[in-house]
N, C-alpha and C positions, 0 to 999 in steps of 0.2 A: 788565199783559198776561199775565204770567205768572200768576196768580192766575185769569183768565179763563177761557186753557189748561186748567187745573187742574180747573175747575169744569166746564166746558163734557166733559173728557173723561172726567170722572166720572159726569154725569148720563147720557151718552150710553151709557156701561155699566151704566146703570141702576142704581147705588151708593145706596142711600136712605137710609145711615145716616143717625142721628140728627147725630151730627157734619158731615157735610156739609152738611144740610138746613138747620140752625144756622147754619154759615158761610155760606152763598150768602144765607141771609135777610137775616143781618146785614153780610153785605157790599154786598150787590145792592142789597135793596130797602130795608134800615134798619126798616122799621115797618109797620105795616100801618094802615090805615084805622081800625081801633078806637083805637087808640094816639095818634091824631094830633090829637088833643079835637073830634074832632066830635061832633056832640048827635045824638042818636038819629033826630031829625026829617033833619037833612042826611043821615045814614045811609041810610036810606030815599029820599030823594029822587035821590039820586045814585047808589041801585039801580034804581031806575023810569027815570030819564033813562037810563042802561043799557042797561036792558030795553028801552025804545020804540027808540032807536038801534040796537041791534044787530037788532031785528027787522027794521026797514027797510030795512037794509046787506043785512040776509041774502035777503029778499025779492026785492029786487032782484037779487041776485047769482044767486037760482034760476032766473031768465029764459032768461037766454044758457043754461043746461046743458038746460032743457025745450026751447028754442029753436031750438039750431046746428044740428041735422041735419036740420029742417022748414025754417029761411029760408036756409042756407049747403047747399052744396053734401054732400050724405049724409055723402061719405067724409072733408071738412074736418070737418066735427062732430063725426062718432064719434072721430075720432084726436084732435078737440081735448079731446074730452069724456075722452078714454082718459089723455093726458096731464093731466089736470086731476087725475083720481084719483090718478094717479102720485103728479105731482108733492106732493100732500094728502100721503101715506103718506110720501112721503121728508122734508116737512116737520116732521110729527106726530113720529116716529120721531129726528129728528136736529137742527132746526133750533129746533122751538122752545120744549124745556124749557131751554136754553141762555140762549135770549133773554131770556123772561121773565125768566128769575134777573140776566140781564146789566141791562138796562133798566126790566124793571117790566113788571107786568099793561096799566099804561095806556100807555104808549107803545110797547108792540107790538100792543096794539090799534088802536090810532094807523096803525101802521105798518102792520098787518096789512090794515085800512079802506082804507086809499090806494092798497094793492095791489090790490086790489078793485077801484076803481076804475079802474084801472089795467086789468084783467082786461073791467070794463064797456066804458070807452072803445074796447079793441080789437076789442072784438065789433061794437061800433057801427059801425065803421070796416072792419071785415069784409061789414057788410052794404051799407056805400054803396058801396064795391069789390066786389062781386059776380061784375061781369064779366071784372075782373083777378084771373085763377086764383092765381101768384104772392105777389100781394098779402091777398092773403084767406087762405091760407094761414098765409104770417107771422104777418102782423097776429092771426088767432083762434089760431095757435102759443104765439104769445109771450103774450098776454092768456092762453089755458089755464096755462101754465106760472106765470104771477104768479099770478094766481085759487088755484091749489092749494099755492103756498108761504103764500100768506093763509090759508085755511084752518086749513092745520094750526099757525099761529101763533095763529089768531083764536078758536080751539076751547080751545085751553090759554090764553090770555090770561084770557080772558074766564070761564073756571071759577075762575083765579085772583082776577080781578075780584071776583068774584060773593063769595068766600069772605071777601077782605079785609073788604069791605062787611058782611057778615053781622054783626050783632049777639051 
């Protein structure tokens, strides 16, 4: 935990020595995709499976932000859409050069995905409560608020992904 600490309050001060950068790799994540004997063909494959996944995730994810303020209520939209950025910047910034280093490219994209979902489901649920001001509210609150700690997890994940993968 202590080692964590250490790492997480270092990145977050934007620290980039080569020594740290070292340690978090070799502690965190151990190796990288080139390292791990994969053949150049699975290399490739499991950048495309990647690619097509992250497109659809994210396709999807653009709906509800072109959407909130046309099918929900204007001023639920704009606030949800306003904290969505928010919450992106405060993720980007604090949450998830930490992670990554703590669990790995793929399981915060993992993680990042689910919150997505998460962010999908409450819009949906915003729209079938429409007419409960309250609950429309919440429900698009809390989904913006997941939605943008996804983000700024899933933007750093996923450049890391991308790099592991590289040949």
């Amino acid at each position: 935990l202590a080692q964590v600490l250490k790492l997480w309050v270092s990145v977050v001060r934007c620290r980039t020595s080569s020594a740290v950068t070292s340690a978090a790799l070799a502690t965190f994540t151990g190796h990288n995709m080139q390292d791990s004997g994969l053949s150049a063909q699975q290399l490739l494959s499991n950048f495309i499976y990647m690619a097509a996944c992250f497109s659809v995730n994210h396709g999807t994810v653009t709906t509800p932000l072109v959407l909130a303020s046309t099918l929900l209520d204007g001023k639920v939209g704009n606030v949800g859409n306003c904290l969505l950025y928010v919450a992106t910047l405060f993720s980007a910034l604090v949450i998830s050069a930490p992670l990554v280093s703590f669990v790995g490219s793929k399981w915060s994209i993992i993680t990042a995905m689910s919150l997505y979902c998460v962010y999908i489901a409450c819009f949906a649920l915003a729209i079938v409560l429409r007419h409960a001001a309250v609950l429309v509210w919440t429900a698009f609150i809390l989904g913006s608020v997941c939605g943008g700690l996804a983000a700024g997890v899933l933007w750093t994940a996923q450049g890391s992904y991308f790099t592991d993968s590289s040949a």
